[in-house]
PAVOFI-790081 format. One line per field, with one value per residue (C-alpha): residue number from 0; residue in one letter; x, y, z. Coordinates in steps of 0.2 Angstrom, whole numbers, plus 2048, in hexadecimal, padded with zeros to 3 digits. Example, Ala and Ser with C-alpha at 12.3 -4.5 7.8 and 13.67 -1.06 7.14 Angstrom:
BEGIN
nr: 0 / 1
rest: a / s
xx: 83E / 844
yy: 7EA / 7FB
zz: 827 / 824
// end
This chain:
BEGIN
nr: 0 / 1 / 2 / 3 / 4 / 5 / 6 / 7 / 8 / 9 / 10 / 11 / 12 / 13 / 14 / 15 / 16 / 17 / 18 / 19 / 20 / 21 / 22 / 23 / 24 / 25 / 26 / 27 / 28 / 29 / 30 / 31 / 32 / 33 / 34 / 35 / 36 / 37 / 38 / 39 / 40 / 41 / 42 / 43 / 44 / 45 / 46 / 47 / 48 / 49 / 50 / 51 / 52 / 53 / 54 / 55 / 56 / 57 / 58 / 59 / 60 / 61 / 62 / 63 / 64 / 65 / 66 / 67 / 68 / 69 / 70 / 71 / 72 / 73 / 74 / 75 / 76 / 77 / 78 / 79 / 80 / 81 / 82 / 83 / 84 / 85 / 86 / 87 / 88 / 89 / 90 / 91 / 92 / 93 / 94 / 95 / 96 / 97 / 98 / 99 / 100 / 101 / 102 / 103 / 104 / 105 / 106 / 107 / 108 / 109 / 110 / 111 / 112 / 113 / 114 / 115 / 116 / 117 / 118 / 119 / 120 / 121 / 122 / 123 / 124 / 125 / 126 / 127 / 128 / 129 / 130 / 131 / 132 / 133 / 134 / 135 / 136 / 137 / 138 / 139 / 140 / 141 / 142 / 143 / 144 / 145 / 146 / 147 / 148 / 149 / 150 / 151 / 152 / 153 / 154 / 155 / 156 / 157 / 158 / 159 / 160 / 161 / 162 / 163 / 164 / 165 / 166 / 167 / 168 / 169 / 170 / 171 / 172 / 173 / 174 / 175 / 176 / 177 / 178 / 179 / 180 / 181 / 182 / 183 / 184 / 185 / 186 / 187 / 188 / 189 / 190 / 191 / 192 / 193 / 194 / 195 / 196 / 197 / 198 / 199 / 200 / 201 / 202 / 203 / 204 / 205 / 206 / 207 / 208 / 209 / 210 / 211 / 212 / 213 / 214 / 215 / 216 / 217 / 218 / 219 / 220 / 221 / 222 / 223 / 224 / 225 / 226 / 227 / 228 / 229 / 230 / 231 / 232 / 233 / 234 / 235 / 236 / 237 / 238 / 239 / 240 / 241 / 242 / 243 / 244 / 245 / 246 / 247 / 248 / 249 / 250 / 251 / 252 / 253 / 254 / 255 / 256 / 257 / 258 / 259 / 260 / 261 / 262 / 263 / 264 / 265 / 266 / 267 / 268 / 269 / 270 / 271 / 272 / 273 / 274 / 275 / 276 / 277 / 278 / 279 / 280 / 281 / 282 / 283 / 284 / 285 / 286 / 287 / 288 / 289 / 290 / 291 / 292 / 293 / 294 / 295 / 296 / 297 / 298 / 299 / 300 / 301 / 302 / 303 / 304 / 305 / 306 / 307 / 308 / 309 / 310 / 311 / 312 / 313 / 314 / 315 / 316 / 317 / 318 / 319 / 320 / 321 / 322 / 323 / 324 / 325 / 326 / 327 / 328 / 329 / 330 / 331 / 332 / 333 / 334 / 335 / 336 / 337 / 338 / 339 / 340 / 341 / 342 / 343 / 344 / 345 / 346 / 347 / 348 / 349 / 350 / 351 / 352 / 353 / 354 / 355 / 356 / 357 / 358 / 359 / 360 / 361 / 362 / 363 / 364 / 365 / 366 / 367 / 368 / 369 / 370 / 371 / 372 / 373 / 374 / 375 / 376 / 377 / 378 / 379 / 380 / 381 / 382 / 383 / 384 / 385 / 386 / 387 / 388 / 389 / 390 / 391 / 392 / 393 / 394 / 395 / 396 / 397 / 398 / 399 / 400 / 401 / 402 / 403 / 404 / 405 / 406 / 407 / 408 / 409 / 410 / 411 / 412 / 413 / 414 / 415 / 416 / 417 / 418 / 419 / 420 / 421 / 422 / 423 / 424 / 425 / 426 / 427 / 428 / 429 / 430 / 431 / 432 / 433 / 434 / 435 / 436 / 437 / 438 / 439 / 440 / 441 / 442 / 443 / 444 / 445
rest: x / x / x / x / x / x / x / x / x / x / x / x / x / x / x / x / x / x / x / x / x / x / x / x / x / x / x / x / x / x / x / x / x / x / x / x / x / x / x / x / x / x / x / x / x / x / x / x / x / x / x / x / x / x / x / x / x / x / x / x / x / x / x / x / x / x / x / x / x / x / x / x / x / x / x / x / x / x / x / x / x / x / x / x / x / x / x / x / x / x / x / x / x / x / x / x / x / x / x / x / x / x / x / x / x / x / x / x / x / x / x / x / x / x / x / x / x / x / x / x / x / x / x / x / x / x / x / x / x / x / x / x / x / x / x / x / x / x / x / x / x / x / x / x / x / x / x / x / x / x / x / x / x / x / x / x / x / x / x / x / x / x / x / x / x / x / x / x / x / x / x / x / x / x / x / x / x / x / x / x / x / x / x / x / x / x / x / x / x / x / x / x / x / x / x / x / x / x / x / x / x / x / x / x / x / x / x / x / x / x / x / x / x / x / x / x / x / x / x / x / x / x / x / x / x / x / x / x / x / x / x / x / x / x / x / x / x / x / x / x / x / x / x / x / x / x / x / x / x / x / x / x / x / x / x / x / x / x / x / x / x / x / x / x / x / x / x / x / x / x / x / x / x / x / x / x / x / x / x / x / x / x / x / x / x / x / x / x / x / x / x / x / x / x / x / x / x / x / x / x / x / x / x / x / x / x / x / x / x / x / x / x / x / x / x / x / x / x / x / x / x / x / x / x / x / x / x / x / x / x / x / x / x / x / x / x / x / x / x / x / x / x / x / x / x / x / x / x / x / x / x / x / x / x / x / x / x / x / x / x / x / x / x / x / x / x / x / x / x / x / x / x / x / x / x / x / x / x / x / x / x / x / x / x / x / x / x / x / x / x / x / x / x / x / x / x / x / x / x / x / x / x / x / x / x / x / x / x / x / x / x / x / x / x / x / x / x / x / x / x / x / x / x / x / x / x / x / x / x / x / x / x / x / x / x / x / x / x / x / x / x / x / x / x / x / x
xx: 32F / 33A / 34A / 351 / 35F / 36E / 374 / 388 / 388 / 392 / 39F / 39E / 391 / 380 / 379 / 368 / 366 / 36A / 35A / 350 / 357 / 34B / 33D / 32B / 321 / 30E / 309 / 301 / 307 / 319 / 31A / 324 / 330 / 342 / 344 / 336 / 338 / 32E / 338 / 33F / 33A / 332 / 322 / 31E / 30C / 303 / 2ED / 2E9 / 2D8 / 2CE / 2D5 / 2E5 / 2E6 / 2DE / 2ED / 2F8 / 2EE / 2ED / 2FF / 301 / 2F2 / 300 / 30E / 317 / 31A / 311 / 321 / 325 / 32E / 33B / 341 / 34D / 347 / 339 / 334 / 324 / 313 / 311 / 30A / 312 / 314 / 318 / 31D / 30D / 30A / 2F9 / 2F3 / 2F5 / 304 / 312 / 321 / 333 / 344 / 33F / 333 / 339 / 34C / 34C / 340 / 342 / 356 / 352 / 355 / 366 / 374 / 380 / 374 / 36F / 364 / 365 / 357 / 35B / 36B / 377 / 386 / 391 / 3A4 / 3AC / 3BB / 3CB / 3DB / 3EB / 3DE / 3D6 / 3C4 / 3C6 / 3B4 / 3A3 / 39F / 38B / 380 / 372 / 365 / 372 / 382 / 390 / 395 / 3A2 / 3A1 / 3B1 / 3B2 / 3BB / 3B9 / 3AF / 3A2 / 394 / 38C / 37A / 370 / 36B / 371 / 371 / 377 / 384 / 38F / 38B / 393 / 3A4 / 3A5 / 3A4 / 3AF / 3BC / 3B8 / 3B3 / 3BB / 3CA / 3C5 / 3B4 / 3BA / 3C7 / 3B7 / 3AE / 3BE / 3C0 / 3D1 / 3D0 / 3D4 / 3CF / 3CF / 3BD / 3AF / 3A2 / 391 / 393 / 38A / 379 / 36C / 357 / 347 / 33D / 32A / 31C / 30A / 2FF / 2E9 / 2DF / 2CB / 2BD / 2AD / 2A3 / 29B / 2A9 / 2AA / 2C0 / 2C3 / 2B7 / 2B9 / 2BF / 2CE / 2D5 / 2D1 / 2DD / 2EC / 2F3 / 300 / 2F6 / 302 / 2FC / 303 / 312 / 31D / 32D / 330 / 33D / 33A / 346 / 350 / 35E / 369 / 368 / 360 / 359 / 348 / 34A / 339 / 32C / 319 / 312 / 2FC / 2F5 / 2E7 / 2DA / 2DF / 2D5 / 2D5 / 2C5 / 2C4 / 2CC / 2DD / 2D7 / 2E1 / 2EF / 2E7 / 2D7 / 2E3 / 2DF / 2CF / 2C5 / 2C9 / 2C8 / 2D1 / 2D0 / 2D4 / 2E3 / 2EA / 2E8 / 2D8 / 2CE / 2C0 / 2B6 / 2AC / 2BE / 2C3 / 2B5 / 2B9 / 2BA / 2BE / 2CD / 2DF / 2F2 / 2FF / 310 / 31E / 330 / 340 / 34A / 35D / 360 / 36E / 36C / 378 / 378 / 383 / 383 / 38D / 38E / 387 / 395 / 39D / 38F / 38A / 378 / 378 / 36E / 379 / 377 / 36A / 36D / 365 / 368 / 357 / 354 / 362 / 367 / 35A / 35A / 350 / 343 / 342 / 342 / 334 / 328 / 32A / 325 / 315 / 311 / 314 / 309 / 2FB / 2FE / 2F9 / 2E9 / 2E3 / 2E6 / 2D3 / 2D9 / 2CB / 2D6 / 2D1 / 2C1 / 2B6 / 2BC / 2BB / 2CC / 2D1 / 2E1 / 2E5 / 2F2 / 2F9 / 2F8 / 302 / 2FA / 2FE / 305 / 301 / 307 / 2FD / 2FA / 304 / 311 / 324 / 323 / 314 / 318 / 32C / 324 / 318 / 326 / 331 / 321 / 31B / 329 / 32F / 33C / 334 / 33E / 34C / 35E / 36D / 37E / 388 / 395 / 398 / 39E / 3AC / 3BC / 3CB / 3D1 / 3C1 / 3C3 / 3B1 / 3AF / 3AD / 3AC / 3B2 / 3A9 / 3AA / 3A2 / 3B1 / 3B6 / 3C5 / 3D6 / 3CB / 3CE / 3C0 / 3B1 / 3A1 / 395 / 385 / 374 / 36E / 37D / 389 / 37E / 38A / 37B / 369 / 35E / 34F / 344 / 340 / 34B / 345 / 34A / 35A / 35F / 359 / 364 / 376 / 370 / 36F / 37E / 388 / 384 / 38C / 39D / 39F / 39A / 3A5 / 3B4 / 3B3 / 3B3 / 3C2 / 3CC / 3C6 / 3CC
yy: E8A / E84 / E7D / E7E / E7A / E7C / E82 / E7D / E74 / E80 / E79 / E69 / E5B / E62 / E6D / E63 / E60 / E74 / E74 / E69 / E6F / E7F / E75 / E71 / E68 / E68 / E64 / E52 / E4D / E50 / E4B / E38 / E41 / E40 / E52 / E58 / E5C / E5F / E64 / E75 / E85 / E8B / E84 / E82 / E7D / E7C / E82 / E7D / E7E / E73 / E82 / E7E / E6C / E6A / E77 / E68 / E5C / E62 / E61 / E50 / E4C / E55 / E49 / E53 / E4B / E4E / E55 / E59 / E6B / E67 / E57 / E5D / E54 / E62 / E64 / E62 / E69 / E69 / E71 / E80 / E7F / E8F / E96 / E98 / E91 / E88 / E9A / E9E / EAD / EAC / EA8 / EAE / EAA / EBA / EB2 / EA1 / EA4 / EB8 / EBB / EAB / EAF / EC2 / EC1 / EB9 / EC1 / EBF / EC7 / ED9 / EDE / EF0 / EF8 / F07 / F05 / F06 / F00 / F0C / F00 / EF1 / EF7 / EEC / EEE / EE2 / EDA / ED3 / EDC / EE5 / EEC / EF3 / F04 / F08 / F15 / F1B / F29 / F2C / F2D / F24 / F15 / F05 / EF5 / EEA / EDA / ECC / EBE / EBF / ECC / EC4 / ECD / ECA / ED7 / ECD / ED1 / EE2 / EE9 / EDC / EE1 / EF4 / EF0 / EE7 / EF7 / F05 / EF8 / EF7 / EE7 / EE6 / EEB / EF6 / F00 / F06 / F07 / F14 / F1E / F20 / F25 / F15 / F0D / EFC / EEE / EDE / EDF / ED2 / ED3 / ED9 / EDF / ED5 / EC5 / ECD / EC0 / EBF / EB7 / EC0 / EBC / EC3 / EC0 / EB6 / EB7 / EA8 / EAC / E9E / E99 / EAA / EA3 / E97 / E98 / E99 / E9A / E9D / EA8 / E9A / E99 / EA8 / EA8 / E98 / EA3 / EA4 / EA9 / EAA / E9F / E8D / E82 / E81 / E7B / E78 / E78 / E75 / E80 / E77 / E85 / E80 / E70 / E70 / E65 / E73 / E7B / E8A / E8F / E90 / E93 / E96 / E96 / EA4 / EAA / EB8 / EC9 / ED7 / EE8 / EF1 / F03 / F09 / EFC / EF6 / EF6 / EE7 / EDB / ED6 / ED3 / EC5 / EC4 / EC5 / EBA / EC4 / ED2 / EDD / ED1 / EDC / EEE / EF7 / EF0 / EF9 / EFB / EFC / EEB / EE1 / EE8 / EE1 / ED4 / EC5 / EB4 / EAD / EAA / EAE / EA4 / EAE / EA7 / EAA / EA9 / E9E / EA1 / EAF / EB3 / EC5 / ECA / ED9 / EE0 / EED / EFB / F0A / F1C / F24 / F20 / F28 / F17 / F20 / F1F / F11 / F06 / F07 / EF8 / EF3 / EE2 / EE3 / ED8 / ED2 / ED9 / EC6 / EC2 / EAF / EB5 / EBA / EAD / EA2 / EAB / EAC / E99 / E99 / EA1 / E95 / E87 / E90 / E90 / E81 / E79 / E84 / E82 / E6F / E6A / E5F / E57 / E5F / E72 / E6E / E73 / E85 / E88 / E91 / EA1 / EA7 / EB9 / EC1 / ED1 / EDE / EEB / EFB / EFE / EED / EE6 / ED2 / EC5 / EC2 / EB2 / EB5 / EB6 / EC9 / ECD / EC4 / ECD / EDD / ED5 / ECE / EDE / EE9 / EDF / ED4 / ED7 / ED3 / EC4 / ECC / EBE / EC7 / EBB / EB8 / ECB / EC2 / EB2 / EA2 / E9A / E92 / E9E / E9C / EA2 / EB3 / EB6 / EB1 / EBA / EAF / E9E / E8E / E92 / EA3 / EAD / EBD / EB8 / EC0 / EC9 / EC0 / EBE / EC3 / EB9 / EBB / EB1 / EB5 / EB1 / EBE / EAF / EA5 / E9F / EA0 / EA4 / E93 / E8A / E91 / E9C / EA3 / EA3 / E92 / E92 / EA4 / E9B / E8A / E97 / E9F / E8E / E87 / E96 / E95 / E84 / E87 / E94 / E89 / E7E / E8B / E8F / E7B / E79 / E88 / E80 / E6F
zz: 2AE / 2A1 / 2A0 / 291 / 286 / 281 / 293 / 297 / 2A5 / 2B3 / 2BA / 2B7 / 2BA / 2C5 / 2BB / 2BC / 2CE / 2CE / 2C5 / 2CF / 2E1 / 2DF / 2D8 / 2E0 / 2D3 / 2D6 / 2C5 / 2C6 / 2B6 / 2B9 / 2CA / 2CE / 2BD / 2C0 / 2B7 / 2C8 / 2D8 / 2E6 / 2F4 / 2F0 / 2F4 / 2E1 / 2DE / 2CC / 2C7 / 2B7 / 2B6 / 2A4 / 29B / 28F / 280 / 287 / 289 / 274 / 26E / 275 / 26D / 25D / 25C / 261 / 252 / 247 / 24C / 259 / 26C / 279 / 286 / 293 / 293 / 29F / 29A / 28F / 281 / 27E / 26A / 26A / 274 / 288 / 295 / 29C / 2AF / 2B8 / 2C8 / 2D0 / 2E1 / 2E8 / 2ED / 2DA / 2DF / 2D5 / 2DD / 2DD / 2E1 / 2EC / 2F5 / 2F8 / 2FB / 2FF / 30B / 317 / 318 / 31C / 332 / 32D / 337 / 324 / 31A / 317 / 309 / 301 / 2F6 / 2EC / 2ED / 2DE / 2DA / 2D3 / 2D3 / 2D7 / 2E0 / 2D7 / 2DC / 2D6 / 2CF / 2DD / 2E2 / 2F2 / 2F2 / 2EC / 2E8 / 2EA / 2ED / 2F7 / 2FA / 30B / 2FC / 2F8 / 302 / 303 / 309 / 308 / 301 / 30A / 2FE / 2F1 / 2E6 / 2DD / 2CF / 2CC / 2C1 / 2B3 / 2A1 / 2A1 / 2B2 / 2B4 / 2A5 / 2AA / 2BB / 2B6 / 2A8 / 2B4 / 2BD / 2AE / 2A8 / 299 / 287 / 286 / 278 / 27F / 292 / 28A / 27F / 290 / 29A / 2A5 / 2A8 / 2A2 / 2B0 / 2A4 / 292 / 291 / 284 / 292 / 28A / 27D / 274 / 279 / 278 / 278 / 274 / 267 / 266 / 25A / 261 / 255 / 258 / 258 / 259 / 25F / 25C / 263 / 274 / 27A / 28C / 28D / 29F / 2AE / 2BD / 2C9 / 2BC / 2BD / 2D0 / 2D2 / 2CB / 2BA / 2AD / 2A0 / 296 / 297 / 28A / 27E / 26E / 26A / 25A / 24A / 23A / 233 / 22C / 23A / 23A / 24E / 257 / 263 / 25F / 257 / 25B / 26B / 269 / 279 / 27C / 284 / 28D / 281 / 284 / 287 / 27A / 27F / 27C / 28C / 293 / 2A1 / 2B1 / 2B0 / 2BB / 2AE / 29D / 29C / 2A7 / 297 / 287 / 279 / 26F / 260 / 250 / 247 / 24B / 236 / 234 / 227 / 231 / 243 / 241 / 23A / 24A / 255 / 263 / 262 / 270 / 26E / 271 / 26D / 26A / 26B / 25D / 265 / 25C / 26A / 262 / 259 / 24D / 251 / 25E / 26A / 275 / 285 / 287 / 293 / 28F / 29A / 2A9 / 2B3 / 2BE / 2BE / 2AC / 2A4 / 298 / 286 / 280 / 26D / 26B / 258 / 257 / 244 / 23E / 238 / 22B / 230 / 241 / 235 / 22C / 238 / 240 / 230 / 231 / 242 / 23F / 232 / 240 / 249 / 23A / 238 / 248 / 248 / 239 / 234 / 23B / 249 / 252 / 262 / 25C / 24E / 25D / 261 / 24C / 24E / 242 / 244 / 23E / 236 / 23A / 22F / 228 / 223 / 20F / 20B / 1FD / 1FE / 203 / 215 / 218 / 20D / 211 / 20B / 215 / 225 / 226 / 226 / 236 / 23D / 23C / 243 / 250 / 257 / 268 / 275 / 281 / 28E / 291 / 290 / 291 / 28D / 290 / 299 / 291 / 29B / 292 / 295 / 299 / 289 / 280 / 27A / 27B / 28D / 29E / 2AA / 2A9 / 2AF / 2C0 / 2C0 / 2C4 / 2B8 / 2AC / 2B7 / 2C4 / 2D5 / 2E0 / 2D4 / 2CC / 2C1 / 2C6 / 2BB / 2A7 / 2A3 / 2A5 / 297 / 287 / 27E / 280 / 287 / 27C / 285 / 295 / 29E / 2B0 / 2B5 / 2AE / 2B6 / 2C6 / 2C5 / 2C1 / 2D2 / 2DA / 2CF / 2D2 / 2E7 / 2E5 / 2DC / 2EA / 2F9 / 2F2 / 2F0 / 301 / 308 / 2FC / 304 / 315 / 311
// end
């Protein structure tokens, strides 16, 4: 569970006690912290192992800080708490805030249920549009709508809505009610997966580990490459558990049960191939210059959205991580005392016909550019801003530029992609974003 940077505080001061309300620490070392909490509802905990605990070390040998991740001041190498609870489940806003609110007489939940339109008339939202496996229904809204799906289904709503550009509403054959650059400024996380193999007979983890609950990832840096002026990290290298490649997948559930994996994929041959104990360390770009953007298919609701991240279409988000993997090299390979005793080897990808060195710049784009991948963390579609920002869509309050009675609330609203995970800060707009409208109400009240 991280925090991250470069998040604009929403509407005004309390941002950090946003974050903190949700939080129930159970990580001794963190606990008695003023960035902890242990009173909320999310329990976060950390299960690390000696492997885990030496990759943390290793880095402090090499000069970094020991940190810790949610402190804001995070470059460096900590461990990685998660939300996992003292039954070792992973827990969810679903679990702790959902579930215990569901006998409440001012709440009804719908599944498989779609919305198809936010109803808008003089500018004002007068209802929501959704369908079911029954058809076609209603509801009336009497103050406000509140638009939740995340980075890709909320800018898909306001479109099918007619927010959103003028020029592509018109290509789809929707009439345009506010002229905002929805679906665009598309941002994520991009990782590559680097292989570090042990000493052959290192017992890793033991059954009453993985018995205790897990998320495989256990520890994590922050790092600069330098190839930025900011004072953000540009890149995050996060620990993980071995995973399993034996000849057949195995079900889900034992990925990680077993420490090992096969050494490259384009290996000349079987034995190169062989498994070996180990673990991964996942390199991830955290802010990319390569921009995305959303954009509707048709004005079919049951049409997905047209995705086109744009990933590595800037050249600096390859560079950047090249030099990542060499941070990651780096750390396992300078014979630390921390890491000397696992005799780490870490493994470069290879490409089938190249003909550059392994670790040079060459080499490791066309590895980047094969194997990179999204780390899944969507953001920014429908930028906050102020209302004089023509890039925004919602201001600092939450509320959709020119649309009364409408908010979007989820990582969509993100001016830029966080340092870092995006779980805890998609969590604290929830919480920030049920504040602003508490408070709304008490002003109308008073």
């Amino acid at each position: 569970m991280i925090l991250g940077q470069r998040l604009v505080v929403l509407g005004g001061a309390g941002r950090n006690s946003c974050f903190l309300k949700t939080e129930n620490c159970k990580c001794p070392k963190l606990v008695g912290s003023k960035f902890h909490n242990v009173s909320g509802p999310l329990t976060i905990s950390h299960r690390g192992t000696p492997l885990s605990d030496a990759f943390v070390d290793a880095g402090v040998e090499l000069g970094f800080k020991r940190v810790d991740v949610n402190s804001g001041d995070i470059i460096g190498f900590g461990d990685l708490p998660m939300t996992i609870d003292e039954d070792g489940k992973r827990t969810s806003v679903a679990r702790t805030n959902v579930h215990p609110a569901m006998e409440r007489s001012n709440l009804t939940v719908l599944c498989n249920a779609v919305v198809t339109k936010i109803n808008i008339e003089d500018k004002k939202v007068v209802g929501v549009s959704f369908r079911t496996k029954e058809g076609d229904k209603f509801v009336r809204v009497n103050k406000e709508a509140i638009v939740s799906g995340g980075a890709v289904n909320s800018p898909q709503i306001l479109m099918l809505s007619g927010i959103g550009p003028k020029e592509h509403l018109r290509e789809i054959g929707i009439d345009c009610i506010a002229d905002l650059p929805v679906g665009k400024n598309l941002q994520d996380h991009m990782n590559i997966k680097v292989k570090v193999s042990i000493k052959e007979g290192t017992e890793v983890h033991t059954d009453e580990y993985y018995d205790s609950g897990t998320n495989a990832a256990e520890s994590v840096a922050f790092l600069k490459t330098g190839l930025e002026e900011s004072e953000a990290p540009d890149i995050q290298i996060s620990h993980f558990l071995g995973e399993s490649y034996p000849a057949a997948p195995p079900p889900s559930v034992h990925m990680y049960k077993d420490p090992k994996f096969f050494v490259p994929p384009f290996d000349t041959t079987r034995e190169e191939r062989m498994r070996k104990v180990g673990f991964m360390l996942y390199v991830c770009l955290l802010h990319p210059k390569s921009i995305g953007a959303i954009t509707l298919k048709s004005k079919d609701p049951l049409d997905p959205p047209i995705i086109e991240p744009n990933y590595l279409e800037d050249h600096g988000d390859v560079k950047t991580l090249i030099q990542g993997i060499h941070l990651a090299k780096r750390v396992i390979e300078s014979e630390t005392k921390a890491l000397a005793p696992y005799e780490c080897k870490f493994h470069c990808m290879k490409m089938p016909d190249s003909t550059h060195d392994e670790w040079s710049d060459e080499h490791l784009e066309q590895v980047v550019r094969h194997y990179a991948r999204t780390a899944f963390h969507p953001t920014s579609t429908c930028k906050m801003g102020a209302r004089e920002d023509n890039t925004a869509v919602v201001d600092p309050q939450l509320r959709v530029l020119g649309i009364q009675g409408l908010r979007v609330v989820d990582a969509s609203i993100m001016p830029n992609v966080t340092s870092g995970n995006t779980n805890a800060p998609a969590i604290m707009i929830g919480e920030k974003g049920a504040d602003l409208i508490k408070n709304s109400r008490q002003e109308l009240v008073e």
